[in-house]
N, C-alpha and C positions, 0 to 999 in steps of 0.2 A: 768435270772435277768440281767439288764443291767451296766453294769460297773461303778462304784463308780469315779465320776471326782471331784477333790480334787482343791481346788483355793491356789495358791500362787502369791503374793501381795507385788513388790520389791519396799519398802519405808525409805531405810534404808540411803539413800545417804544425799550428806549436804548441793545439789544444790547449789553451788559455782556461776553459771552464773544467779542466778535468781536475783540475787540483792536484797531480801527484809530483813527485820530484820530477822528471821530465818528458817529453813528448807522447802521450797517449798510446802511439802504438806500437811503441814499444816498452809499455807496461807488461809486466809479466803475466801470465795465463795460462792456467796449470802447465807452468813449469816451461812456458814456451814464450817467447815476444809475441804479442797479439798480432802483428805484421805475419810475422810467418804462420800463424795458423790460415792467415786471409791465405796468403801468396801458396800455401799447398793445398787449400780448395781450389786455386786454378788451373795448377799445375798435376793434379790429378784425375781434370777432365780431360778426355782422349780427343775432343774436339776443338782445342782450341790451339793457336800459333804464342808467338813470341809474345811474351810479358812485361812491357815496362813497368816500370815504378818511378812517380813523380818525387822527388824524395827534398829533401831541405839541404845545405851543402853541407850544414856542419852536421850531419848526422850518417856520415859516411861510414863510418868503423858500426856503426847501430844497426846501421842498412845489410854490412856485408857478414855481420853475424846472424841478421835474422833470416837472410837469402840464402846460407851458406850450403852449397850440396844440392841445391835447387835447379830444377832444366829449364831455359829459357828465359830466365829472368833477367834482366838488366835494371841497372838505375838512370832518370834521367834528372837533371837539377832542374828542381820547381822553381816558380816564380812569389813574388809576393801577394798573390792573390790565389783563389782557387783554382777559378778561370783560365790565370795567366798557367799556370800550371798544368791544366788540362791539355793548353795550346801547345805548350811546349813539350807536350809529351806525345801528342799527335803525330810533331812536326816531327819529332825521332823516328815513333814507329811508320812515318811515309816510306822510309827506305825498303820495308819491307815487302811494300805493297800489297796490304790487308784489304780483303774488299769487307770486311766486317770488323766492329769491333767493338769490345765491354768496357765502359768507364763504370768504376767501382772505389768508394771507398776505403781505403783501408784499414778502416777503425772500425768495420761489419765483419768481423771472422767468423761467425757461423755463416755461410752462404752453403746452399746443398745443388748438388747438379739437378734437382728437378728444376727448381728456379733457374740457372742458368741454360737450358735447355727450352723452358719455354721463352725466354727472353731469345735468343736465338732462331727458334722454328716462328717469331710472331714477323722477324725481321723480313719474309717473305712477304710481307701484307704493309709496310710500311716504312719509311726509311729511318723512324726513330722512332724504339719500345722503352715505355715505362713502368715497372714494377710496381704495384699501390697495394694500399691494403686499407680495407673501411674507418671511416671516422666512429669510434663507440661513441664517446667521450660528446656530452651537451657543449656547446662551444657559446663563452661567454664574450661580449665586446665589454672591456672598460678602461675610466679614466681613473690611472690610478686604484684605490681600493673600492670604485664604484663603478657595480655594474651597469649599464648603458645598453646593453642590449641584448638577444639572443638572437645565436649568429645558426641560418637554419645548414643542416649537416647533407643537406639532398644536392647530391653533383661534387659533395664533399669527399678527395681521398685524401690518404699520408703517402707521400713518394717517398722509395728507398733507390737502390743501387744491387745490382749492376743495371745501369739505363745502357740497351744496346742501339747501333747505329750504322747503316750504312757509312761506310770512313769518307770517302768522297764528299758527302753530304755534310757531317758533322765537323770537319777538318776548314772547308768553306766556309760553315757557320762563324767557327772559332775566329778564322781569319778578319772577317767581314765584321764580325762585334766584340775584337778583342778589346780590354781597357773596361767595356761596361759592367756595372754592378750585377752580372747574373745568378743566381743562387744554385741551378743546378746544367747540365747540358741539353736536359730536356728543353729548358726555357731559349737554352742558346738558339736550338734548331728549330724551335716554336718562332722566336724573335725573326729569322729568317726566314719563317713563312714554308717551313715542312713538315709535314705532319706526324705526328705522335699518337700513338696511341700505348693501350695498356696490356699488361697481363698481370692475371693474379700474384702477389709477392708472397711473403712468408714472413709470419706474427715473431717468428724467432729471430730471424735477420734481422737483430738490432744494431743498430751506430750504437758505439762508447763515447759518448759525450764526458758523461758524468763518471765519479767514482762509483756512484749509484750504480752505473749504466755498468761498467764490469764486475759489479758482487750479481748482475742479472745473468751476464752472460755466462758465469763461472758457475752458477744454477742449472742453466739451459746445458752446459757440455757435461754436466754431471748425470752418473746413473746409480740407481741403486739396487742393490745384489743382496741376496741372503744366501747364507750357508748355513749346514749342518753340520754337528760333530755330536761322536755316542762313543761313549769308552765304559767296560768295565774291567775293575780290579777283584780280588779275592781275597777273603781274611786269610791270615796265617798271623805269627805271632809277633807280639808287640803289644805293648799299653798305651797308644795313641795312631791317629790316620792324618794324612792332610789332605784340608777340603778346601779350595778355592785361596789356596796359598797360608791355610790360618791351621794350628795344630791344635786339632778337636783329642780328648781324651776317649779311651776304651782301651775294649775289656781284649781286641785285636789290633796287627798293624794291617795294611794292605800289602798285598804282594804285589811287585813289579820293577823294570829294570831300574829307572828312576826311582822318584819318593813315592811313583805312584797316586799322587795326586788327580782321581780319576776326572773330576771337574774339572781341571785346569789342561787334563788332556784334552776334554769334551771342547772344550771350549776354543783351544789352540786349532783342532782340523775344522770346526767350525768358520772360523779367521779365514783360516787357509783355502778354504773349498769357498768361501764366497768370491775370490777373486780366483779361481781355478791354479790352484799353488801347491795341488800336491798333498799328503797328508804329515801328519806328525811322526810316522815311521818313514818317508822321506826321507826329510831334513835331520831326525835325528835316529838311525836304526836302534832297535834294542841290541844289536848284535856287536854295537861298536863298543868298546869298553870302556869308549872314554865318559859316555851316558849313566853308567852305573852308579845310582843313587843320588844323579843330579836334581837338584831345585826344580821341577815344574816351572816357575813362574819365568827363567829361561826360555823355554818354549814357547810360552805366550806369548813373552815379549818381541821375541825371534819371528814371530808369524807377525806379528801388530808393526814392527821395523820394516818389513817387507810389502806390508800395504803400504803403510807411509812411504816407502820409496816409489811403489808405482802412484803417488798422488792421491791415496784414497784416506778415508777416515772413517773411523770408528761412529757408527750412529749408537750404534746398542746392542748386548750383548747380553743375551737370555739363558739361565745356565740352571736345569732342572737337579737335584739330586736324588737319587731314587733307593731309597735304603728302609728298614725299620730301626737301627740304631748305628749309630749316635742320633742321639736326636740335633738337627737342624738349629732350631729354632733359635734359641738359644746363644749361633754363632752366625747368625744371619748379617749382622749390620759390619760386624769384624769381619766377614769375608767379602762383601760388598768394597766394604772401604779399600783392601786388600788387590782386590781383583781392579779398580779405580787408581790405585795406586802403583801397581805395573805396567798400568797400558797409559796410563799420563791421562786421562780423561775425569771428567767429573763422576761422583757417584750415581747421581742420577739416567747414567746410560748404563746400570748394570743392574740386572737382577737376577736374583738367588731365590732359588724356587726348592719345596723338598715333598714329597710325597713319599708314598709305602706302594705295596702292592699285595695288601690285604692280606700278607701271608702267603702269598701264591710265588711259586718259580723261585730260582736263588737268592732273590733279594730278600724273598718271604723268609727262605730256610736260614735266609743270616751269613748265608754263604761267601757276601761278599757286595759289592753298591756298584752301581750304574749311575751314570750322568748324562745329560743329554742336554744340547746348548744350540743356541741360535746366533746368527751373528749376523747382523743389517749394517751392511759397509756401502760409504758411497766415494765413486770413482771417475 
């Protein structure tokens, strides 16, 4: 049977340099405590046993919100040091009698199972692995605002976390130099006289130090998606159309169950299809009568409400209008502002675009206007 690897999760500190109103990790992050995004990268590996977490006392009701519904987890009360907190989290999961096990940061919530996987399969080769990743960066020595030296980068790495460990071995360590100034567990088990070595880390698995340090992270768990949308309408009668929420005058109205606003349809399934959400007959059928001659700019809004609820946000939103009259031009910067002004975004993430089609097909014959729209959302 293969050896029982046990998670410990150092959350116990009071991030003093993060700056925000209180403890780092459980700042929020898209819409989650940074803690629980670490604590369900562990608990979504098939290979691993029982979870502590080294936690602070007074951060109990913090702890069991961000744990909540979670398998395996428990909290253990930290010490005043890192160290002492490690130790003490050790000495819990001994009950369980892990012959392996990940001490991990809990202010790294990107961690992916390839990483903790080779940290795991190195432990065959050594009784304690270290995650590292190369030094880019010229490394300066100085006093004060004067440099003093260049510090050479050969033999140089950056250690991260999850650092894994034979538990007998690292548990020993802990015992044998509790109290000392050690920085990480590696050094504990090094200080002891056991050896360490590496495997490759990951440039994404950042510690949140800084505020900086989670506007990176909320970068990194971001992705961005484009969608389409294409609608046409038909002349029939009327002396005006509306185009991107702004009412352009003519010689026709457009046909359709709404105001017909074919842009502002265009643009709606566009929203919608970036984040796979179905179309604008969806959400609102032309069959339902309660849609009959409604506002367009409803629907926009209604697709752009529903990204913002799954966390995403509007990058830009590209919306072609395909006609030979009315002419465009003319209401270019009023349906800009317009279309900016329903989704709560600045101008500059919207453009309004119009061409012809030289005469050719329905648009040529005046029959009626086509739209067609892009929509780059990020999630």
């Amino acid at each position: 049977m293969p050896e029982t690897c046990a998670v410990l999760i150092v959350a116990a500190g009071r991030g003093q340099r993060f700056g925000g109103s209180g403890p780092k990790q459980y700042a929020p992050l898209k819409g989650q405590p940074l803690l629980r995004r670490t604590l369900k990268a562990f608990c979504a590996h098939p290979g691993l046993g029982p979870i502590a977490v080294a936690i602070h006392p007074d951060d109990q009701d913090l702890f069991q919100a961000a744990a909540q519904g979670l398998p395996r987890v428990f909290p253990v009360a930290g010490g005043a040091t890192r160290q002492e907190s490690v130790r003490l989290g050790l000495e819990a999961l001994a009950a369980t009698s892990p012959g392996l096990v990940l001490i991990h940061d809990g202010a790294r919530p990107v961690i992916g199972p390839a990483l903790i996987d080779r940290v795991i399969a190195a432990l065959k080769e050594a009784p304690g692995v270290l995650p590292v990743v190369p030094v880019i960066d010229t490394l300066k020595r100085v006093d004060g605002h004067t440099v003093t030296a260049t510090v050479s980068r050969e033999h140089l790495v950056r250690a991260q976390t999850p650092q894994g460990f034979r538990f007998s071995d690292i548990l020993a360590a802990h015992r044998a130099h509790a109290g000392e100034s050690l920085t990480d567990d590696a050094s504990v088990l090094e200080r002891a006289g056991g050896r360490v070595i590496t495997v490759a880390g990951d440039e994404t698995n950042i510690k949140v130090t800084t505020m900086d340090d989670l506007a990176r992270v909320n970068v990194s768990l971001s992705e961005t998606r484009t969608g389409s949308g294409f609608d046409v309408h038909k002349f029939g009668p009327g002396d005006a159309v509306m185009l991107c929420g702004v009412r352009v005058a003519h010689s026709h109205g457009l046909v359709g169950h709404s105001d017909a606003d074919v842009a502002l349809h265009a643009a709606t399934d566009a929203i919608l299809g970036a984040f796979g959400a179905g179309d604008i007959g969806h959400h609102f059928p032309p069959s339902d009568p309660k849609w009959r001659g409604a506002a367009s700019h409803r629907f926009l809004r209604h697709a752009h409400d529903l990204l913002v609820e799954r966390g995403g946000a509007l990058v830009h939103l590209d919306v072609t209008i395909i006609c030979e009259r009315p002419k465009v031009g003319p209401h270019r910067d009023a349906m800009v502002n317009e279309m900016a002004k329903i989704l709560g975004v600045t101008s500059d993430r919207i453009s309004v675009k119009a061409t012809t089609t030289e005469g050719l097909g329905f648009t040529g014959r005046q029959e009626g206007i086509a739209a067609q729209a892009l929509a780059t959302v990020r999630l």
